[in-house]
C-alpha positions as CSV (number, residue, x, y, z in Angstrom):
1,X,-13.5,12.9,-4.6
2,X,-12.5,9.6,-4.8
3,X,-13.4,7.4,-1.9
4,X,-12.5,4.2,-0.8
5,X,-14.0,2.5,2.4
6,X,-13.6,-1.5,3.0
7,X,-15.0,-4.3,5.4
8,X,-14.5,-7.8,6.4
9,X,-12.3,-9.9,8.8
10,X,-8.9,-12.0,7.9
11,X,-10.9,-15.4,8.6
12,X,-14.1,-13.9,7.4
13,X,-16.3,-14.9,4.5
14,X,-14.7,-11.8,2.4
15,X,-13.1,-8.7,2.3
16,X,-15.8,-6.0,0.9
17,X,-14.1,-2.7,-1.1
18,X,-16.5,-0.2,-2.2
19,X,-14.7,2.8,-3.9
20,X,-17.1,6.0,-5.0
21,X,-16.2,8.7,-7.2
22,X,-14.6,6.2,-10.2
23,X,-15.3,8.2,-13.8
24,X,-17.6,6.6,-15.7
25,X,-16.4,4.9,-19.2
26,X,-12.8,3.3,-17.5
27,X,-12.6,0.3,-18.5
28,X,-11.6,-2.3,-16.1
29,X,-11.8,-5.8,-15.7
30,X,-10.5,-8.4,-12.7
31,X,-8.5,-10.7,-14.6
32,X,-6.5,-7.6,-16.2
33,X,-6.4,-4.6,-13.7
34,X,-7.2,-5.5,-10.3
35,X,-5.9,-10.0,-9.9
36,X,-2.2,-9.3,-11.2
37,X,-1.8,-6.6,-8.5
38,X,-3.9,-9.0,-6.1
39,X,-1.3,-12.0,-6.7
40,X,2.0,-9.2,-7.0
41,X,1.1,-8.8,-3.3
42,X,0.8,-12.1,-2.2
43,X,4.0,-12.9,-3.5
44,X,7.9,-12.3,-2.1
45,X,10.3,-14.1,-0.4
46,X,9.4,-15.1,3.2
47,X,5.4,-15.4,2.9
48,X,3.8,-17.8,5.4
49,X,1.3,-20.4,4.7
50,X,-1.6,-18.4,4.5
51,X,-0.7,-17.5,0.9
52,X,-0.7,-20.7,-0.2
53,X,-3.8,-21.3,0.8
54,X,-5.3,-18.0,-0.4
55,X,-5.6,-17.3,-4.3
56,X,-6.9,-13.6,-4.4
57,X,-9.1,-12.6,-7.0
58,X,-11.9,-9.4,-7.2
59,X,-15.1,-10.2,-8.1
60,X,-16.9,-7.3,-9.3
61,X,-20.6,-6.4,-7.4
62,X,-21.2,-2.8,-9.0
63,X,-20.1,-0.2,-11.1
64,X,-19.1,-1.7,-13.7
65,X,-21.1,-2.8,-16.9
66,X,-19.5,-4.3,-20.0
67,X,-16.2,-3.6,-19.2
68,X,-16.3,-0.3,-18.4
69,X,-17.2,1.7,-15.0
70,X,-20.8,3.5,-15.4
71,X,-20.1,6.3,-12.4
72,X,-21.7,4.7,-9.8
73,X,-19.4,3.2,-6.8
74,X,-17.6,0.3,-7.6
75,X,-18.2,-2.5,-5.5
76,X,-15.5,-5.3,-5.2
77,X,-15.3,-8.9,-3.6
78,X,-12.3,-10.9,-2.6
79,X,-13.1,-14.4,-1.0
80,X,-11.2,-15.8,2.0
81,X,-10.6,-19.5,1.1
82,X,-9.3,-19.7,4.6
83,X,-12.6,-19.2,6.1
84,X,-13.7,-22.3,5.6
85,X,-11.5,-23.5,8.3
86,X,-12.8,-21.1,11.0
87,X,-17.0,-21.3,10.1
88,X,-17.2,-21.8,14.1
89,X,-14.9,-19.6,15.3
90,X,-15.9,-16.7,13.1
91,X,-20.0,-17.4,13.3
92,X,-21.5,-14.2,13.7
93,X,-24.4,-16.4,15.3
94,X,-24.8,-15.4,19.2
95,X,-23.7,-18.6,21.2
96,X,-20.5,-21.0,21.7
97,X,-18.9,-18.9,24.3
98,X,-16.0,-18.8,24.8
99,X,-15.4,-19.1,21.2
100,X,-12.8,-21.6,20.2
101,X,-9.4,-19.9,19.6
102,X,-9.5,-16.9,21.5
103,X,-6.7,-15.2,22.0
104,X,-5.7,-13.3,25.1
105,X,-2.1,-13.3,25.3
106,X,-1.9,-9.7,23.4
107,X,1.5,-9.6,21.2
108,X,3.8,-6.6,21.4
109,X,3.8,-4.4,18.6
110,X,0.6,-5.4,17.2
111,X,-3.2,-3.9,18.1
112,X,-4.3,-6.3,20.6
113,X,-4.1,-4.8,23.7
114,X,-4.6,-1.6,23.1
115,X,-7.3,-2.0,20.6
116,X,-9.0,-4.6,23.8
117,X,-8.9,-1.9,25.9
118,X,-10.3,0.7,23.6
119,X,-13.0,-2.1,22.8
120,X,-13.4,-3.6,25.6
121,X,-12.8,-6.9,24.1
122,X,-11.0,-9.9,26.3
123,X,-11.0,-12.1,23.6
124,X,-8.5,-10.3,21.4
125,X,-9.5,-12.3,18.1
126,X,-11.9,-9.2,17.9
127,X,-9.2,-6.7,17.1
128,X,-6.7,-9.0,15.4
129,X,-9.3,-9.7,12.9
130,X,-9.7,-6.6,11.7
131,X,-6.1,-5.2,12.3
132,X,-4.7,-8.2,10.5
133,X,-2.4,-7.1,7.4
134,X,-4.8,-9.3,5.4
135,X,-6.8,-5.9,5.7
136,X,-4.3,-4.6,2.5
137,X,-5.5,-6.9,0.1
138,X,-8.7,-4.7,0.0
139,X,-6.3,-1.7,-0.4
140,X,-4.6,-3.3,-3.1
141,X,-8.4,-3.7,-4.6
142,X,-8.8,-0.3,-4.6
143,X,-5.3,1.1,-5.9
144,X,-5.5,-1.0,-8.6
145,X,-8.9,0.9,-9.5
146,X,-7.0,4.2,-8.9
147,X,-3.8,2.8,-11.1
148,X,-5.6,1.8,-14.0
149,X,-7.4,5.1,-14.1
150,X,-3.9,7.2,-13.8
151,X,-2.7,4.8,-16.4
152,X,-5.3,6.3,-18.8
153,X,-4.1,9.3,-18.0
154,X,-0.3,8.7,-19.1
155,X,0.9,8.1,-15.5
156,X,3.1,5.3,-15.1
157,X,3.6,3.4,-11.7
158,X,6.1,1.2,-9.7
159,X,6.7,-0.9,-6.5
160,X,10.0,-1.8,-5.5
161,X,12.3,-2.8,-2.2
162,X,15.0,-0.9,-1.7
163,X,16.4,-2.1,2.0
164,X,15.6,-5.3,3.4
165,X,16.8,-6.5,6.7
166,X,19.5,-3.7,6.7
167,X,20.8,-4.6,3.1
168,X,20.5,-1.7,1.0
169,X,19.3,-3.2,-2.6
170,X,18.2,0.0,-4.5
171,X,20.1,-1.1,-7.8
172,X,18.4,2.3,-9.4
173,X,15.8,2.8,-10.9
174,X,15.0,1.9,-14.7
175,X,11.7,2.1,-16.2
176,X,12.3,0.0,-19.1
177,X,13.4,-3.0,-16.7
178,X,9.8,-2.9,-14.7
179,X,9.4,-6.4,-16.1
180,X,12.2,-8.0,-13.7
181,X,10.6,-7.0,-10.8
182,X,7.8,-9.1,-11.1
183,X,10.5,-11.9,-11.5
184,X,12.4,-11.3,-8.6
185,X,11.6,-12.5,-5.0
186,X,12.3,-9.1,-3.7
187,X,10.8,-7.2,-6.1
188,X,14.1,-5.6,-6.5
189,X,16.7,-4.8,-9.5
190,X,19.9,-5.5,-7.0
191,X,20.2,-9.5,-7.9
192,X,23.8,-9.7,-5.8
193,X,22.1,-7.9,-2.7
194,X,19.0,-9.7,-3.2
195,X,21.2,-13.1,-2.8
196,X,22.5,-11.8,0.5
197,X,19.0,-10.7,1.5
198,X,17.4,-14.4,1.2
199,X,20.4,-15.5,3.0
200,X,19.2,-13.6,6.0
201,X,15.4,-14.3,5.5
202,X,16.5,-18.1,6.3
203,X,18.6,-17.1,9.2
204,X,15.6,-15.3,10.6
205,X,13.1,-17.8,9.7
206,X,15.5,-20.3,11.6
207,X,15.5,-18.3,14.6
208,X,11.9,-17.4,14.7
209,X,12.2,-14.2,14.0
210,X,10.8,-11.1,11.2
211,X,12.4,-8.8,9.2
212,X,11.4,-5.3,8.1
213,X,12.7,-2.8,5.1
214,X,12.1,0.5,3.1
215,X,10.1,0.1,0.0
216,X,9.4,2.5,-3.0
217,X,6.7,3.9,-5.0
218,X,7.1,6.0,-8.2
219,X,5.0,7.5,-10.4
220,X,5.9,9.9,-14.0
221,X,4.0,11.6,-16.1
222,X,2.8,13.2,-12.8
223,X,1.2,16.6,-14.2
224,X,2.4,20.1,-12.2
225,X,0.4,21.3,-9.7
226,X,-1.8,18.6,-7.8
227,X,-2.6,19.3,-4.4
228,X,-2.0,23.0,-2.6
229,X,0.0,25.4,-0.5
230,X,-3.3,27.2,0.9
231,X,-4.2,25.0,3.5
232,X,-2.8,22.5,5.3
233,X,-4.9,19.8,4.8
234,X,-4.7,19.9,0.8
235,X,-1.1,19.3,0.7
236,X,-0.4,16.9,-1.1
237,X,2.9,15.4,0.6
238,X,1.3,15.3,3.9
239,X,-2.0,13.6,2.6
240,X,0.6,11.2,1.0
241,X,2.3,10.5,4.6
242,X,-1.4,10.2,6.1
243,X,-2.2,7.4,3.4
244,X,1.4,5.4,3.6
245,X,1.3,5.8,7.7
246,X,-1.9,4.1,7.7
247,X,-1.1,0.9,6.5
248,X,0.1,-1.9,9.1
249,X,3.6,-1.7,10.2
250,X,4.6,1.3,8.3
251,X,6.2,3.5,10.7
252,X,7.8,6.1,8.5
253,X,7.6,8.0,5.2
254,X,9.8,10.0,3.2
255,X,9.3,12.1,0.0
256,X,12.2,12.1,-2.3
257,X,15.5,12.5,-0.3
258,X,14.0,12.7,2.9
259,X,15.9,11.6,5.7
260,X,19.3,12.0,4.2
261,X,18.7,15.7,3.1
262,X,17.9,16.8,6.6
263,X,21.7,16.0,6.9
264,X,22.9,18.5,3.8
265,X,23.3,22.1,3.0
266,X,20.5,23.4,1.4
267,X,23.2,23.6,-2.0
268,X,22.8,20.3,-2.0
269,X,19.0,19.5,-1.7
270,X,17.6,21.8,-3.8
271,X,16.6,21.1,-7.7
272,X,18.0,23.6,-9.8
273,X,14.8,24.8,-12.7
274,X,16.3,25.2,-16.1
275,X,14.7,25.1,-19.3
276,X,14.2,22.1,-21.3
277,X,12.2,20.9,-24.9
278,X,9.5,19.4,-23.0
279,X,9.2,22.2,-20.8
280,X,10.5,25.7,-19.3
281,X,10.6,24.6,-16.2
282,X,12.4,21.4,-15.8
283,X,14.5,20.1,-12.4
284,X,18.5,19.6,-13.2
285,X,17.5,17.0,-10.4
286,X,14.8,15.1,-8.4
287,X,16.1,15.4,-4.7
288,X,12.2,16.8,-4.1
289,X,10.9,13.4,-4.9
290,X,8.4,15.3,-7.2
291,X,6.7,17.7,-5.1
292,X,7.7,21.2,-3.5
293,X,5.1,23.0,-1.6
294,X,2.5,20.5,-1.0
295,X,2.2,20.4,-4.7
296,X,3.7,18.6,-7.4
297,X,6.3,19.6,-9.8
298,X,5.8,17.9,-13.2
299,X,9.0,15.3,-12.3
300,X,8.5,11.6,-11.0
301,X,6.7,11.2,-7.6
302,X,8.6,9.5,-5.1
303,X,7.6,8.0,-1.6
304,X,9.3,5.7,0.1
305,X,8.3,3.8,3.6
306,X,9.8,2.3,6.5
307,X,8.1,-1.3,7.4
308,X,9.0,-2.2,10.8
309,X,9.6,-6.3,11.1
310,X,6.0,-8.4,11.4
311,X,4.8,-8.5,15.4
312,X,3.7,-12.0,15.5
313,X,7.2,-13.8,16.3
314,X,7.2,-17.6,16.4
315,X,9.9,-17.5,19.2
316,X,7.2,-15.0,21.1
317,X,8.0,-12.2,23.1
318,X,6.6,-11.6,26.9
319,X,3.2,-10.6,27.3
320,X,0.7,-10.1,30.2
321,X,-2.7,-12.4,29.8
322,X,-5.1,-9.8,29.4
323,X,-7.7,-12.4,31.4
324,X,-5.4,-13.8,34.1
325,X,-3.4,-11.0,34.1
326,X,-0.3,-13.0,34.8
327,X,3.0,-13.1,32.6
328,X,2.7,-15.3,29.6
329,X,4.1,-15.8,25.7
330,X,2.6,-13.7,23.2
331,X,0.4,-15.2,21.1
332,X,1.6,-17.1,17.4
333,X,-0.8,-16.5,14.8
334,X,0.2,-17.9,11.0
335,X,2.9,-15.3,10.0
336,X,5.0,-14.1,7.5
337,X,8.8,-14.0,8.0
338,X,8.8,-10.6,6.0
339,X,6.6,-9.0,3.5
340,X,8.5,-6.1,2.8
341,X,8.3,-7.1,-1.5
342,X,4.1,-7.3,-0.4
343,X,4.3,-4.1,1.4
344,X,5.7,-2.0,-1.5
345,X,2.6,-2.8,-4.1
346,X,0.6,-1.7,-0.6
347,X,2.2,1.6,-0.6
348,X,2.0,2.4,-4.3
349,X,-1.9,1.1,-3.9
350,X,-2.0,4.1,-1.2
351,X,0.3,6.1,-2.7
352,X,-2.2,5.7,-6.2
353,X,-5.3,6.5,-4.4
354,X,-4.6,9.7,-3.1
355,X,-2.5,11.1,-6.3
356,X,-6.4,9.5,-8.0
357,X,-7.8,11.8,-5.5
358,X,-6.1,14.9,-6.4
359,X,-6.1,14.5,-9.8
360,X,-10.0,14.2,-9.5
361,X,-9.8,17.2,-7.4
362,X,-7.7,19.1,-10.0
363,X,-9.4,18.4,-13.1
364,X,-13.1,16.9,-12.5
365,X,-15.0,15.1,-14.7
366,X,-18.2,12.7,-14.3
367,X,-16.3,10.9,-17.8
368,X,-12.8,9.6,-18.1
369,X,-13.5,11.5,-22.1
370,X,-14.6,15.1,-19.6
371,X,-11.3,14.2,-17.3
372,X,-8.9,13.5,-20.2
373,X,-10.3,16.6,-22.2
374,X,-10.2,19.2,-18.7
375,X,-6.3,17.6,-18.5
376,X,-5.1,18.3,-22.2
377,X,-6.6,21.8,-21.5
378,X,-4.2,22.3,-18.4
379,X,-1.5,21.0,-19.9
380,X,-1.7,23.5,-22.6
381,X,-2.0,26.0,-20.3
382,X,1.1,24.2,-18.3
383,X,3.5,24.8,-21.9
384,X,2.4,27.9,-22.4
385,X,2.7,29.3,-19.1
């Protein structure tokens, strides 16, 4: 299995990612595999000031020897500049009570209250800490781990918006033009919706307000068959859901269609099979988003995620003090406008981790040479079947 576990605290010293079960012999470095997908999430339209001052990078701490991972866990390290600016208020020291900055005006939508109540915790700067989004640059970490390992596999990968504040800017999708995304402030290929779209990040900016979207991850060169129909727990769609669900502010997945084929006749959700040169068994179309059955079907992977608008509002919302117990503002933390273009390389970090994990499960391997050999096997078997 691959396994990824993480620590640290948004105005800690450092985010800590450990992820077990990486192949020995991948090669991976920081500056080429992991800091481009660090900096791809820091960036978008509508960011807040916290991403100027933070300049993400991975330090590696184990695993990894001469450019290439030896089997043992790899061990990551991404500094929090920011922490310099809260030594007192983040000491893990005993003493200074009340700490400075504690926060008990809980904000709607967010984990305060009900993570103080589950914690007993008055000063909610306990829970926010840790339920901060700055949590998903230690995801991010991680996926790119499980990206550059798919990559050596011959799976390809992509992040893109696709709805942003209600504007639908899907522009389809084009492998060859995976350059431009990086280029544009939405990370999107529609340039006349994307116009319209920073139009309305102003607007809400100016009223002190968030917006949320739907972004995309897709992956091809997906082999057949990952995941399972025997058990509910080994499918891989719903493993995919559990992964996407669990980053902040995603309150919806689909796979493929989704949504809109819950609205059609079966006639027109389906993917005809016909036969094809690169295989017997090829989909006349993609409606399935690549999987059918809890398993996948050989065509491109597709999950996509609804991201709810960021809780922290600087025109605040009501609240109840959770220590005086009377009405009050919501708390205003530093805060993003949107980071819808941030949340889609979070989802296809997710998204990469657990297709990773199934394609660990599938083929095996203590080497990337065992796990490339055990896959050209399959996929002979996979022609010939």
């Amino acid at each position: 299995m691959l396994r990824y576990l993480s620590a640290g605290e948004s105005h800690g010293p450092a985010l800590t990612v450990i992820l077990d079960g990486v192949p020995a012999g991948l090669p991976l470095t920081p500056d080429s595999d992991i800091d481009p997908w660090l900096r791809r999430r820091q960036s978008g339209y509508g960011r807040g000031q916290r991403m100027v001052i933070e300049q993400d990078r991975a330090v590696l701490k184990g695993g990894v020897r001469a450019g290439r991972t030896t089997g043992a866990p790899v061990a990551l390290e991404i500094v929090n500049r920011d922490w310099q600016n809260w030594l007192e208020v983040m000491d893990p020291a005993p003493g200074n009570e009340p700490r400075k900055r504690a926060l008990t005006e809980p904000r709607p939508g967010h984990a305060d209250v009900t993570g103080g109540i589950k914690y007993g915790h008055k000063d909610l700067r306990d829970v926010l800490e840790r339920a901060s989004a700055r949590e998903t640059a230690s995801r991010v970490a991680a996926g790119a781990v499980a990206l550059k390992l798919l990559a050596e596999l011959g799976v390809e990968a992509c992040a893109r918006v696709v709805s942003l504040g209600g504007v639908a800017c899907d522009g389809g999708m084009d492998w060859q033009r995976l350059g431009e995304l990086d280029e544009s402030p939405l990370r999107t290929f529609d340039r006349e919706a994307e116009d319209r779209i920073v139009d309305l990040i102003d607007a809400a900016k100016e009223r002190g307000d968030t917006l949320g979207g739907v972004v995309e991850a897709r992956f091809r060169g997906v082999p057949v068959g990952l995941g399972s129909y025997v058990q509910w727990d080994r499918k891989l769609d719903g493993r995919l859901a559990q992964a996407v669900m669990s980053i902040p502010a995603i309150k919806g997945c689909e796979i493929g269609d989704g949504w809109e084929a819950a609205a059609l006749p079966g006639s027109e959700v389906h993917d005809p099979i016909v036969g094809g040169e690169a295989s017997r068994y090829q989909r006349a179309s993609n409606r399935s988003g690549g999987l059918e059955g809890g398993m996948t079907t050989g065509e491109e992977l597709v999950v996509r995620a609804a991201m709810k608008p960021i809780a922290t509002l600087m025109r605040p919302l009501p609240t109840v003090d959770v220590v005086s117990h009377r009405p009050a503002d919501a708390a205003r933390e530093r805060s993003d406008v949107t980071a819808v273009p941030a949340a889609s390389i979070v989802v296809l970090a997710m998204s990469a981790l657990t297709l990773a994990n199934a394609v660990m499960e599938k083929f095996g391997g203590d080497s990337l040479r065992e796990l490339r050999a055990n896959l050209a096997a399959y996929r002979e078997h996979v022609a010939s079947y």
